[in-house]
N, C-alpha and C positions, 0 to 999 in steps of 0.2 A: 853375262856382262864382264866377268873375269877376261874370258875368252874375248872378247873385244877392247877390251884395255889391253892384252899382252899383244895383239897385233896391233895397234897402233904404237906403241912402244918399240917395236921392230921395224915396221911398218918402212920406215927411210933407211934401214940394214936387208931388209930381206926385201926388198925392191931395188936391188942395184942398179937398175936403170932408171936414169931422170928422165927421161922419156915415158918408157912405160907407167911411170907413178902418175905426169901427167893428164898421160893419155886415164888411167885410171880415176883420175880427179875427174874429167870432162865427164867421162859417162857415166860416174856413180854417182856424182851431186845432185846430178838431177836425172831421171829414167828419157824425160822428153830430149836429152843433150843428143846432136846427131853429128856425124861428119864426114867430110870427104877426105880422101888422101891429102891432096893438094892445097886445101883448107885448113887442113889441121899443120900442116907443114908450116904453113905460112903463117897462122894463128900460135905456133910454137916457137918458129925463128928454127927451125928443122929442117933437114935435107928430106925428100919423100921418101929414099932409101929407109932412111932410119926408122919415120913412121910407117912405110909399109912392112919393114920387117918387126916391129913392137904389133902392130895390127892384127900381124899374120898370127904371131905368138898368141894373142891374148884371143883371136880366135877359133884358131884350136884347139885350145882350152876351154872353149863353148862361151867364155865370159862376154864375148860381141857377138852379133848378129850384124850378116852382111847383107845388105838390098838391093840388088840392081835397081837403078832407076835413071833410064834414058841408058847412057853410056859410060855412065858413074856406077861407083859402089859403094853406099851408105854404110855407116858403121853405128850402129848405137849400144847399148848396153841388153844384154839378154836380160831380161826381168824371170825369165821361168828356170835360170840357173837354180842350182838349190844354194848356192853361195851368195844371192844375188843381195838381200837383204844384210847379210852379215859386212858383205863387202862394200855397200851403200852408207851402212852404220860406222864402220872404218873410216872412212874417206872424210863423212861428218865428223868424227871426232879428230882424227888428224887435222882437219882444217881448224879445229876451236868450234864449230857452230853450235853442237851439244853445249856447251861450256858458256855460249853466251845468252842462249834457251834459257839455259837454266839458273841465270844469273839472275836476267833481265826476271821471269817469275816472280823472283825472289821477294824483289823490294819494289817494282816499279809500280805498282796501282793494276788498277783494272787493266791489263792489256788483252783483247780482242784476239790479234793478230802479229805477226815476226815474221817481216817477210826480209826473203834475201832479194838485193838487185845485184844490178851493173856485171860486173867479171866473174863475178865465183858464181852467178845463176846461170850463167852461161859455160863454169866448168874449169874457169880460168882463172889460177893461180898466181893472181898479181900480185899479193900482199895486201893488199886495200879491200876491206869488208866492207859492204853498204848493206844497214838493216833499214827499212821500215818497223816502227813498232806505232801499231793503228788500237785508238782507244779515247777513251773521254778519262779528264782525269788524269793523265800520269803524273810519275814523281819528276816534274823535271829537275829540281834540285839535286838527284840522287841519279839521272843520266848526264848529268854534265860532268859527275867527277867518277862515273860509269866506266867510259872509252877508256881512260888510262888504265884502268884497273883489271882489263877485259884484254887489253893491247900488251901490258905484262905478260900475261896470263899464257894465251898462244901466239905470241909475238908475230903477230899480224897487225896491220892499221884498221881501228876500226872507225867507222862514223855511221851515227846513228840518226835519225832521221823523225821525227815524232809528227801524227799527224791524225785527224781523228776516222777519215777515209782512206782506202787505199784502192785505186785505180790506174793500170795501164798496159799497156798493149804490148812493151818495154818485155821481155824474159826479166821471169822474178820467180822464187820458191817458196812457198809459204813452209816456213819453219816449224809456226806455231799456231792454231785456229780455237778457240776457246769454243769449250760446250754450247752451241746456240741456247739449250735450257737449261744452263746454271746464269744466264743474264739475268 
């Protein structure tokens, strides 16, 4: 854990590349995150140069796995890295999402489920956080004054979402999944 806190601490110094940090954001928030050159460029506001040379780096490093497929070359995250979890848990907590996990626990009632949408389940670093938190019962008096306190915290925007189902077809991360037999 030590060890995971001193590289998020660094984590924006010893990634001097805004590029590669991204590219590190898309495939370790989520292991399903995939992409194309061309895709990612444009999903970055990037010249392809830039992503194909950040791509190249991070996979010779082992840390991507590349896929032909058709006439494309898939990029996603190596899961069988032996870094691949330390570097997935980085990325979570640079973002805040540990931090809002374990917020929302805290006080909020019976919560189910904490799931991520929109941009950051797709890898993308907008600033704008969208949770699902799925449950009967929450505190909602105690997530309305939640967000600010959470948006402090890892000065990201958060919006929170309360709902007692969670369904959609939409990319989303389940954060958090309660014991089926502690219900």
């Amino acid at each position: 854990m030590v060890l995971i806190l001193i590289f998020v601490f660094v984590l924006g110094e010893l990634i001097t590349s805004k590029t590669r940090l991204r590219l590190l954001i898309k495939f370790f928030v989520s292991q399903a995150n995939k992409g194309y050159l061309n895709g990612l460029a444009t999903e970055m506001g990037e010249s392809t140069n830039a992503i194909r040379k950040e791509l190249n780096h991070l996979h010779a490093a082992g840390y991507l796995e590349k896929n032909k497929k058709d006439n494309k070359v898939e990029y996603q995250a190596n899961t069988h890295h032996p870094l691949f979890n330390v570097l997935q848990k980085v990325v979570l907590k640079h973002l805040g999402l540990e931090d809002i996990v374990a917020t929302v626990l805290d006080r909020m009632g019976a919560v189910e489920q904490i799931v991520l949408v929109g941009d950051y389940a797709q890898g993308i670093d907008s600033g704008a956080i969208e949770i699902f938190l799925v449950g009967d019962a929450l505190n909602t008096e105690y997530i309305q004054q939640l967000e600010s306190k959470i948006e402090d915290l890892i000065q990201r925007k958060v919006s929170f979402y309360l709902t007692s189902k969670f369904h959609t077809d939409k990319p989303h991360i389940y954060l958090y999944e309660a014991d089926p037999s502690q219900k």
